[in-house]
N, C-alpha and C positions, 0 to 999 in steps of 0.2 A: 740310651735311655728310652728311646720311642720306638727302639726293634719291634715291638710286638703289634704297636698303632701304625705304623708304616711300614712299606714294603723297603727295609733297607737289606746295603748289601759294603761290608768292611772290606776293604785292600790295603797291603799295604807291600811293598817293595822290600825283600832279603830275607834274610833265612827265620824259618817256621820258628814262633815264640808261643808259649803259653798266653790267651787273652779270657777274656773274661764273656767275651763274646764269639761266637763262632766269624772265622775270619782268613778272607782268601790270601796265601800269603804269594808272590809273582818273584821269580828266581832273580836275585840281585842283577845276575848278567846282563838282562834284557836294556839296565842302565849303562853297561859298561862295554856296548859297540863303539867301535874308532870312528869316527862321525867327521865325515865330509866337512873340511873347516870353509867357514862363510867369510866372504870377503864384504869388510861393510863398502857403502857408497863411499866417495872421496869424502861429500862435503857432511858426513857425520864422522869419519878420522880425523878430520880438522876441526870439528866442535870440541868430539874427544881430548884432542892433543890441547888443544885449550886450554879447557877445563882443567887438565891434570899437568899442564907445562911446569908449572910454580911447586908443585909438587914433590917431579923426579927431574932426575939427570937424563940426558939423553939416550945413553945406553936403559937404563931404569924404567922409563917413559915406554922404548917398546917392546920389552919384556912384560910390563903391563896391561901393554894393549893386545897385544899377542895372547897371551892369558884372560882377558877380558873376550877378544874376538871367540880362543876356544871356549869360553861358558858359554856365548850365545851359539854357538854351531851347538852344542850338547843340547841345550833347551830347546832349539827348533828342531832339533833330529830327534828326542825324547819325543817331543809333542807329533810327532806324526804316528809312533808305532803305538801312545797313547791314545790317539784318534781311533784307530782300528777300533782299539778296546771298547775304547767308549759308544761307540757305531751299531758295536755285539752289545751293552748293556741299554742302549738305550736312556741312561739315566736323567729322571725331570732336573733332580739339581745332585750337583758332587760340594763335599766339605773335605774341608782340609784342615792340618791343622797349623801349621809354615806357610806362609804365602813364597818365601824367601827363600829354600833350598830349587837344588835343581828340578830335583823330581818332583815338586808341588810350582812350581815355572809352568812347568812342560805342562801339567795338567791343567792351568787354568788358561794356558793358552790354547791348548785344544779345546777345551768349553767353549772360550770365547769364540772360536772359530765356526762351532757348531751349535752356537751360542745358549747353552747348557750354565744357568744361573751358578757362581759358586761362592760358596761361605768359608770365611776362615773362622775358627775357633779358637777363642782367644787361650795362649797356652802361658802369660809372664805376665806379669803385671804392665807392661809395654807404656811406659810410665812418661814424663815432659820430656824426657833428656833422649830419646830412643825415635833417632830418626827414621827408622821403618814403619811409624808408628802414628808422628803428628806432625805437627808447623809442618805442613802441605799448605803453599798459600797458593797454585796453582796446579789444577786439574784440571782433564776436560769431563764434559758434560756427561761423555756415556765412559770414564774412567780410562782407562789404559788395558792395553792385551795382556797384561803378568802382573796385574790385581785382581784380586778378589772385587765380585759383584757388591757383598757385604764383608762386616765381620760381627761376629756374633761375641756380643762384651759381659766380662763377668759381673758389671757392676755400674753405676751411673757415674765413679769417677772417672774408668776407664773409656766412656763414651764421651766427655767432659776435656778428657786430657786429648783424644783421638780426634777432637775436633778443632784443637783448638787453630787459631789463624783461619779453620774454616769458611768461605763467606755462604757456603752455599751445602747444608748437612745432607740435602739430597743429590748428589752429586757421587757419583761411584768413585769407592767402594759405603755405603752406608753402612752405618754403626749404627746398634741396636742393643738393645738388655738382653740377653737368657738367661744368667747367671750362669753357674756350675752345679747341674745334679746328680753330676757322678760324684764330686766331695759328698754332699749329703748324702748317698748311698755306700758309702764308703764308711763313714761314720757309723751309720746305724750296722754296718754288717758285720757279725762277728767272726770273720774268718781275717785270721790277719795279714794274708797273701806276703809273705814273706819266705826267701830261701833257708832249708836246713840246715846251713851252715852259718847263716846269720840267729835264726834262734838259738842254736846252740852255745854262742859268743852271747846272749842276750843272758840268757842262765847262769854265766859266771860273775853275774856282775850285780848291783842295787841299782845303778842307775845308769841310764843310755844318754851321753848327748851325741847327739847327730850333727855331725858338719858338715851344711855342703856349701862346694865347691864353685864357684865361678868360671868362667870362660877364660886362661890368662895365656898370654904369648908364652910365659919364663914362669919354668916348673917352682922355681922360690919363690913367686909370688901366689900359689895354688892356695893359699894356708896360711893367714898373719904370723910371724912368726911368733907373737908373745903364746898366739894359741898353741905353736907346735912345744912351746917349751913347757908349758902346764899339759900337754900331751905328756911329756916325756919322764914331768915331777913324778906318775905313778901316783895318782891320789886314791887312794882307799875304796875299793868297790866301786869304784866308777870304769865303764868302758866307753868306748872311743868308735863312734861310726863315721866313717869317712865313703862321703855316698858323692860319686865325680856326677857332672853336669854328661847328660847324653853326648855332648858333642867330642868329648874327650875320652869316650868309651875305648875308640882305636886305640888309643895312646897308652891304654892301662896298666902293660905289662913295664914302661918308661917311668909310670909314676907310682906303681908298686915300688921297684926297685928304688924309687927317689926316696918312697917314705920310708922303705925299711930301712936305707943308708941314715936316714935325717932323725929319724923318731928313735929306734935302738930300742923298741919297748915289745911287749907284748897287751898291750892294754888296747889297741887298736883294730878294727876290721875295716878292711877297704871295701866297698858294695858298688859291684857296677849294676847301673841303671834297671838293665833288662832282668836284671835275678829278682828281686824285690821290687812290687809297687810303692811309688812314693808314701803312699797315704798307709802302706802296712807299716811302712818305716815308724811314721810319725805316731802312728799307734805304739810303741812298742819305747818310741821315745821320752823323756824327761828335761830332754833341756834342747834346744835348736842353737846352733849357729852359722852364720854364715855372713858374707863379705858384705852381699847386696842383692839377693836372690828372693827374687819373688815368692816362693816356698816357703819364707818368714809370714803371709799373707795365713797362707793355708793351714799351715803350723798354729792359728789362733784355734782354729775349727777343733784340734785336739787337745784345747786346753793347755797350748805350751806360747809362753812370753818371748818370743826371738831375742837372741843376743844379734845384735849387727856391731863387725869389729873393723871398720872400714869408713875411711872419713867420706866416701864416693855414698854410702850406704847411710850415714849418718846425714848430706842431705837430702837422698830420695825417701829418706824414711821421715823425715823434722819433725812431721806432724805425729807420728804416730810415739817417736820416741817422747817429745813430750809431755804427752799425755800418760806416759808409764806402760801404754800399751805394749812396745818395743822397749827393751833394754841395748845400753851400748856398753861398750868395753874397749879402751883403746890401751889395757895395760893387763899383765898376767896378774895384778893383784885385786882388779877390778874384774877381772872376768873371777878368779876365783871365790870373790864376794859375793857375785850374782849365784854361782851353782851353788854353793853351802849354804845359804840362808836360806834356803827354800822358803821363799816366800809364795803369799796366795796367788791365786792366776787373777789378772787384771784382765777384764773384759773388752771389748771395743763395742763403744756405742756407737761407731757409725761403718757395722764391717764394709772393708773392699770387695769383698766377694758375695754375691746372692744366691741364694740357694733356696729361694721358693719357687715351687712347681708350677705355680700359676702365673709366674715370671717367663720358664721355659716352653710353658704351654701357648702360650700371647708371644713368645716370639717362633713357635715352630707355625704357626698360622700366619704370619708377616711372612716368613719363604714361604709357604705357602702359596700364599697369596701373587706374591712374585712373577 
């Protein structure tokens, strides 16, 4: 959103996608060298084995650590041929938007190292229960080498929830407001950034709900079941988007074949992440559902009431369900009573998400300032 006020410049790691911004794309491989595996100190394998004793079995224990040992080999090997990079760009500050993958590790370690300020951008509602997130009641003063310097919050709950246990809010990584003004530009834009094949599935139909999907170990759990069986009723002019969470995009051709096996319909479109932007989706949509996903948040901004069908989701949401903001359903004849009555859109008087510019402007001057 500040392309044009600052001298910015996008990367991002694997194969070249459509963006919205001009954007250097870096050949997946460069993640996927066999990386000199690191052998930690003794007296941090016995902190480890610790820590995780009461957990696994013995055999389990160092299958664990072994696994553990090779994600840090990858991240400290990542962050050296990231350093190069970073050496050739020079950059005053790097954002990201995972603190928590490999490839955004490697990166904020190399910052750190060249000590190159970095922002995470908040991407989920990253809510009380999300221990990547809060209850930190111990940090050091100038944070840790694989945090973020800051992170940049959609919203004063999210700063609110991210501190909490905190005793000390200026303490790295610090949390701050920007909002999100790519939703609000999203909104206003009328291009609906959507693939051919999902418009086309949009056309045969009066009304869109959109399902998305959770992160789950077990493909039966992807999808409440009451929902997959009012999938399957075939209700009149309705179609079916089924849009997976990015992390399960690998997995797609597994859970195709699960839904075509489970569902037996044609009323459905499965959409992976990278074909359609979220926000064209929700344009195009009439009703949201989902288990426990923050995208219920954003789903307001289009004028659509989430359904949450997931008692995990029923208390991260309490307050908003309440209030009629959220809708719940924990039965096929309650979820069908929510999509047929088409009732009015209930607004949120205190949204999660901020979307004034003068919010993002007051927090692009705080890095700034940095």
């Amino acid at each position: 959103m500040f392309a044009e006020e600052f001298n910015c410049a996008k990367i991002e790691v694997g194969e070249k996608q459509p963006r919205f911004i001009s954007t250097i794309f870096l050949p997946y491989w460069i993640a996927q060298f066999e990386t000199p595996k690191i052998k930690p100190r003794s007296s941090y394998i016995e902190i480890l084995s610790e820590i995780y004793n009461s957990s696994f079995e013995d055999e389990e224990l160092s299958i664990f650590l072994n696994y553990l040992y090779e994600r840090i080999s990858r991240v400290c090997y990542l962050s050296k041929i990231i350093s190069l990079l970073l050496r050739k760009i020079n950059p005053k500050k790097v954002f990201i938007v995972c603190y928590h993958d490999e490839i955004s590790s490697a990166v904020i370690l190399a910052c750190h190292k060249l000590r190159i300020p970095t922002i995470e951008i908040q991407h989920g509602q990253q809510g009380i229960y999300n221990s990547l997130y809060c209850r930190w009641r111990k940090i050091p003063e100038n944070g840790y080498s694989l945090l973020p310097s800051c992170i940049w919050m959609w919203g004063e709950d999210s700063k609110k929830n991210f501190l909490m246990n905190r005793k000390n809010e200026r303490v790295k990584p610090v949390p701050f407001v920007g909002g999100n003004l790519w939703l609000k530009k999203c909104i206003n834009s009328d291009i609906p950034n959507i693939s051919e094949e999902l418009y086309s599935f949009k056309k045969q139909f009066n009304t869109i709900v959109t399902v998305i999907t959770t992160p789950m170990n077990n493909l039966d759990e992807l999808i409440a079941s009451f929902v997959t069986e009012i999938i399957k009723s075939n209700l009149p002019n309705i179609g079916w988007v089924i849009r997976l969470h990015p992390n399960q995009t690998k997995d797609f051709e597994d859970i195709r074949q699960f839904l075509q096996e489970k569902l037996i319909c044609q009323n459905f479109f499965l959409e992976k992440p990278e074909h359609s932007s979220l926000y064209g989706l929700l344009k195009i949509s009439n009703y949201l559902i989902t288990k426990w996903s923050s995208v219920a948040y954003e789903a307001l901004s289009f004028y659509i009431n989430p359904i949450i069908t997931d008692q995990n989701g029923k208390v991260l949401f309490s307050e908003k369900i309440k209030t009629g903001v959220f809708n719940y359903a924990e039965n096929e004849q309650q979820l069908y009573d929510i999509i047929t009555e088409n009732k009015e859109f209930v607004a949120d008087d205190n949204p999660f998400i901020d979307t004034c510019p003068d919010k993002a402007h007051a927090a692009m001057n705080f890095i700034i300032s940095q």
